[in-house]
N, C-alpha and C positions, 0 to 999 in steps of 0.2 A: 827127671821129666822136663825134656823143654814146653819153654810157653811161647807162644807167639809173640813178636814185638808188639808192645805199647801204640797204639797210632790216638793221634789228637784226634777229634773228627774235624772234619773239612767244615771249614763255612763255605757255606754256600753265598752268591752274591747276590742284593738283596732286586727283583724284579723292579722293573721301571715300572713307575706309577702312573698308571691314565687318569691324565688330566683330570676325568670327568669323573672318577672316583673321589666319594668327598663324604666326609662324617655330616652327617644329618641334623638338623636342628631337633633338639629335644623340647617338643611342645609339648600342652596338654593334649589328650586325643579325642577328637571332635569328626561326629560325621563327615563335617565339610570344611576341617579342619586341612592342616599342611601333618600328614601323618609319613613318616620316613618312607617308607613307597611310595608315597604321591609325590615326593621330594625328586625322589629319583627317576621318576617316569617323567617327570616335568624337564628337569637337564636333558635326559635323553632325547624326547621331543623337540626342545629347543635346536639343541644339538642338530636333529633332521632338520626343520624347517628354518631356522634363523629367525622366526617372528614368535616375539612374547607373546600375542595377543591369541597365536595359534596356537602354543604351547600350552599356554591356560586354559583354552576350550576340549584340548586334548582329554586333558589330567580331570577338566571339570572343575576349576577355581578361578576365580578373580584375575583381572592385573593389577589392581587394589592390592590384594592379598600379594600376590605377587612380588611386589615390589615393598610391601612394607615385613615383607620375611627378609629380604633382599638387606632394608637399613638396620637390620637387628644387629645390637653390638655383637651377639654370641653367632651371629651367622656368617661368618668370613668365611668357612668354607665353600657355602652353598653361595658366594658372592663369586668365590674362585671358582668353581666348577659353571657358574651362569658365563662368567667371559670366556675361559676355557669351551664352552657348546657355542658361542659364537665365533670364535675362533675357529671353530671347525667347520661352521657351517658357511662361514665366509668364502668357503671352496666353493661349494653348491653355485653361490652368486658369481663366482669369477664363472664358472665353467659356462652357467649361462648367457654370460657378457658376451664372450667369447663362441658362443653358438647365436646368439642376436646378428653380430660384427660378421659372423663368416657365411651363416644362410636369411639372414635378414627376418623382418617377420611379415606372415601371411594378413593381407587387410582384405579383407571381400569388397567383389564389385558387386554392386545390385542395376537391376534393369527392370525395372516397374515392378517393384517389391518383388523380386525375386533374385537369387545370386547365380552369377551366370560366370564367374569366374574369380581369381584373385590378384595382385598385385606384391610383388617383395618389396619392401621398403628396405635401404639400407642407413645406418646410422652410422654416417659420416665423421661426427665428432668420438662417438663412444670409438669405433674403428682407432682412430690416431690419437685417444687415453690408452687404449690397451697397447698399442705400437711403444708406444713414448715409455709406458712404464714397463714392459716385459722386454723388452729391447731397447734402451736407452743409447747406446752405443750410434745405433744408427737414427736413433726418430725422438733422443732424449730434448731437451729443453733447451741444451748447453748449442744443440746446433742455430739456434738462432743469435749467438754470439758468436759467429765463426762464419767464416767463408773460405770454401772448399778452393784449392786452387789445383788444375787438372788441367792438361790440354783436352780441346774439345771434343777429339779424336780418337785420346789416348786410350778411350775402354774397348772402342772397333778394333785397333789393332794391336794391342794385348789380347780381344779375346783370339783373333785371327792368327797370331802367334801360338796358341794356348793352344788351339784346334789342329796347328799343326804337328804341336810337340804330343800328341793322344796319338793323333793318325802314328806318326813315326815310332812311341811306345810299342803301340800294338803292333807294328808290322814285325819290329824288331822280339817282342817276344813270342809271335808265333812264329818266327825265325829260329827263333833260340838264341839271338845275336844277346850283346850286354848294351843295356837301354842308351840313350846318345844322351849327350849331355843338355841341360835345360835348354831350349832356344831363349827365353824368357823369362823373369822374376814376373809374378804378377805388384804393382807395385798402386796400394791403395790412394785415394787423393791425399793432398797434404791438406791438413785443417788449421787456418791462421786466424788465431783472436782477435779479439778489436784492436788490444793493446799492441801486437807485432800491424795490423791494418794503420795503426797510425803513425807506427816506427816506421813501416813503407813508404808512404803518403809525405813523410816528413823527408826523409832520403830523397826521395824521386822530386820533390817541392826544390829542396838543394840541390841535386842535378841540375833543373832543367834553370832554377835562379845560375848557377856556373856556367852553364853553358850560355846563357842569353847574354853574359856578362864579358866571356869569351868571345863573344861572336860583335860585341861592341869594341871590344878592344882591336882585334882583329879589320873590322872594320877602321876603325880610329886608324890603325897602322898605316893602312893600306891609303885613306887620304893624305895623310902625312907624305908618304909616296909618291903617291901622283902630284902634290905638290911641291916636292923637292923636284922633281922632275920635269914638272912646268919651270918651274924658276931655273933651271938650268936651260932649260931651252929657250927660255926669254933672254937670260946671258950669253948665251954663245950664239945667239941670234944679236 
C-alpha cells in the first residue's frame, strides 16, 4: 500500500497589524466606566474626527477620564493606538488645508440684516505652507538661499523650440516618418548658493581690481611715450 508523502503544513505569514488594534485596559467595570467597547469606540472615533474632546462626547466619557486612562502604567497600548488614530486622522486635516488653499472659504455679505450674497476668501500664507512642504523642490525654504541664474528669455524660447519639436513629432508620425531628432534639451535654471554668490562676487571684485590696474599701467606706458617723444622732439628741434 502506498501512502502519500509526508507534507509539513505551511505557515502561513502572520497579517499586518492595524495600528488601531490594541489590547484594552483591564478595569473594573462601571456604568460610566472605560469598559473594553468603550475603549475601542473611543480610538475609532478619535481616529474620524482628530479631536479628543469630540471623541469623548461620542463614547459618552470625560477628557478627564480620558486622559488619565491615557497616564496608566498598564495602558501603553490604548496610548499607541490614541497616536496611531491621530495619525490617521491628520489626513482628514491635510485634505481640508488643501480644499481651504484651492476653493477658499465662503464669508456672507449682509445688506440690512439680510444676505444678499458671498465672498471667497483666499489664505495666502496656508497656500505657500502647503507649496513649500508637498513640493519643496520648487517653493522649499532652501530657495531663499539661492539664486536662480537664467537668461531672461531663455523659457520663451525653449518653450517656442519645444512647440516646434510636438508640431514636427506629430506631423512625422502621422506620416509614418521616424521622429527627427530633438531640436532642443529643455535645460532647467541653474540654482547658485550664497556660498558660490560670493565665490562670484569675489572673482568678478579681482577682475575688475586687474583690469583698473591694467588700464593704469597701460595708461602709465602710454605717458611715458608721449614723453620720450616730446623729448625727442625738443632735441632734434
Amino acid at each position: 500500500m502506498s501512502h502519500a508523502p509526508h507534507r509539513s503544513p505551511r505557515r502561513r505569514k502572520a497579517a499586518a497589524r492595524n495600528p488601531l488594534d490594541f489590547d484594552t485596559v483591564e478595569l473594573r467595570h462601571r456604568h460610566d466606566g472605560w469598559k473594553p467597547q468603550r475603549q475601542v469606540d473611543f480610538i475609532r472615533a478619535l481616529a474620524e474626527c482628530g479631536c479628543v474632546d469630540s471623541a469623548c462626547k461620542r463614547v459618552g466619557i470625560s477628557t478627564s477620564a480620558a486622559y488619565a486612562l491615557r497616564a496608566r502604567t498598564d495602558a501603553q497600548s490604548f496610548r499607541f493606538a490614541w497616536d496611531a488614530a491621530l495619525d490617521q486622522a491628520i489626513q482628514r486635516l491635510s485634505d481640508a488645508a488643501f480644499s481651504r488653499a484651492i476653493h477658499g472659504v465662503a464669508t456672507p455679505i449682509f445688506y440690512k440684516g439680510e444676505q444678499i450674497g458671498e465672498r471667497r476668501r483666499y489664505d495666502g500664507k496656508l497656500t505657500m505652507f502647503l507649496l513649500g512642504y508637498r513640493d519643496p523642490v520648487r517653493y522649499g525654504a532652501w530657495m531663499d538661499t539661492v539664486r536662480a541664474e537664467r537668461s531672461p528669455d531663455a523659457a520663451t524660447l525653449c518653450l517656442n523650440r519645444m512647440i516646434d519639436q510636438v508640431e514636427a513629432d506629430a506631423y512625422a508620425r502621422e506620416a509614418g516618418d521616424p521622429l527627427p531628432k530633438p531640436f532642443v534639451r529643455y535645460q532647467p535654471p541653474r540654482f547658485v548658493s550664497e556660498a558660490e554668490q560670493d565665490a562670484i562676487e569675489e572673482r568678478a571684485a579681482a577682475a575688475r581690481e586687474e583690469a583698473a590696474h591694467g588700464a593704469e599701467l597701460r595708461a602709465s606706458d602710454e605717458a611715458w611715450e608721449r614723453d620720450l617723444a616730446a623729448m625727442g622732439d625738443a632735441g632734434s628741434a
